[in-house]
C-alpha positions in Angstrom: 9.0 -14.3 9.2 5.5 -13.9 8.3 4.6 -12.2 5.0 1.4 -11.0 4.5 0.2 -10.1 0.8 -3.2 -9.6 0.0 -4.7 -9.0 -3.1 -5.6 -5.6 -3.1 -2.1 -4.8 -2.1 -1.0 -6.1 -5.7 -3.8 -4.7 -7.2 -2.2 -1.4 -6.6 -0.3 -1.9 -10.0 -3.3 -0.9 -11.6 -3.4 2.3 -10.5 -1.2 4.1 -13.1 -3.5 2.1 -15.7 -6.9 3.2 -14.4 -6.6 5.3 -12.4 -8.8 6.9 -9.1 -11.3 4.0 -9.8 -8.9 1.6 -8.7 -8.1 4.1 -6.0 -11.8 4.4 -4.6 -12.1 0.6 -4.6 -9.1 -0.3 -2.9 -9.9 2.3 -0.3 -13.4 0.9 0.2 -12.3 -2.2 0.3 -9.7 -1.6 3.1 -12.2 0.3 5.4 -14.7 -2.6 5.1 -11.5 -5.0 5.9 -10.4 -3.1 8.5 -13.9 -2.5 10.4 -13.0 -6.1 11.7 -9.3 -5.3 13.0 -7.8 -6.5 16.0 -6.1 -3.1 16.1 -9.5 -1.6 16.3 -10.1 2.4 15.2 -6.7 3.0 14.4 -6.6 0.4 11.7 -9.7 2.3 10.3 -7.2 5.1 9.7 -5.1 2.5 8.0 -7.5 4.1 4.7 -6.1 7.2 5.0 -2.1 7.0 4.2 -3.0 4.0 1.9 -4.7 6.3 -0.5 -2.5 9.2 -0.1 0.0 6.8 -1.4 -2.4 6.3 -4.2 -2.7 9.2 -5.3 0.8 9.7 -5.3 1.2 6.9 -7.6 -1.1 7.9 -10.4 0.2 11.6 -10.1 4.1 10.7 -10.6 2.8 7.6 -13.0 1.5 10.2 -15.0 4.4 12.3 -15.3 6.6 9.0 -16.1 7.4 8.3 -12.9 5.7 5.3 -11.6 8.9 3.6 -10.0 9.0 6.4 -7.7 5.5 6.6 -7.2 5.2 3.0 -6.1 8.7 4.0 -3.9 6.9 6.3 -2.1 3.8 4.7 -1.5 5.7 1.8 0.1 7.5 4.7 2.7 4.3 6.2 3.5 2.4 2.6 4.1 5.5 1.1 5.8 5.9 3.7 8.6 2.1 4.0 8.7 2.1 0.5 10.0 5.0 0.8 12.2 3.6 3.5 14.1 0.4 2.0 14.5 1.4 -1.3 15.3 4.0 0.5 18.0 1.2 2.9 19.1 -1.4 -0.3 19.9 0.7 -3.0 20.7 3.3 -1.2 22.4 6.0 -3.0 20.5 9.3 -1.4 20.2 10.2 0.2 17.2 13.6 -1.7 16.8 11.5 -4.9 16.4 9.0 -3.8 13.8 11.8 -2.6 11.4 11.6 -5.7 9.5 7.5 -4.5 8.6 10.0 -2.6 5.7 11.1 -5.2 3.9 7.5 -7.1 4.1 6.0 -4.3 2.9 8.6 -3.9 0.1 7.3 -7.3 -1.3 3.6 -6.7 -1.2 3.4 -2.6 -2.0 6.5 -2.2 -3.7 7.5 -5.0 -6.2 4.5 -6.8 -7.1 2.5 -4.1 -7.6 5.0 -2.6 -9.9 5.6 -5.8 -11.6 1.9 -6.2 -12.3 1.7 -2.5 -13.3 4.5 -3.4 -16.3 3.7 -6.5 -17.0 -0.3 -5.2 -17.3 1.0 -1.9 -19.1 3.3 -4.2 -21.6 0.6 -6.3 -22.1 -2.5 -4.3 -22.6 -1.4 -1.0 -24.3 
């Protein structure tokens, strides 16, 4: 199994810290990523569900509800990425099922970790 983190993916922790900044850059950051994908326009997309979950983030975070915020984000990403790696590889569903768990890691528990370790920390 490969596991692909990147930085930015942790670096959504920050979001219920700072805020749409961290939103905006993230997003930028992605597109200019993403220009160079092998999965070619539809990757470019890609922008679009990551920063929904975003704002979904800082919006529950801000309500107390970061957990779920983070929870959510990683649904939204996670099926994101199955559908587009079905739609442009062709791969069958069935198989890209383990994309959950992956994404789990990267989206789900160390950003969260780095949000309450950060918030701990800093506040």
């Amino acid at each position: 199994m490969i596991l692909n983190i990147r930085v930015s993916d942790i670096l959504r922790g920050l979001i219920p810290i700072y805020g749409y900044p961290i939103i905006v850059g993230i997003a930028i950051g992605q597109f200019i990523v993403n220009i160079f994908s092998p999965l070619g326009f539809l990757d470019l997309l890609s922008v679009i569900p990551a920063t929904i979950g975003g704002i979904i983030i800082l919006l529950l975070a801000k309500r107390g509800y970061a957990l779920l915020g983070f929870l959510i984000h990683w649904i939204i990403l996670s099926t994101w990425l199955v559908f587009l790696l079905h739609t442009v590889l062709n791969i069958p569903y069935i198989l890209l099922l383990s994309i959950y768990p992956q994404v789990f890691i990267s989206d789900f528990i160390l950003p969260y970790i780095l949000y309450r370790e950060w918030r701990a920390r800093f506040k």
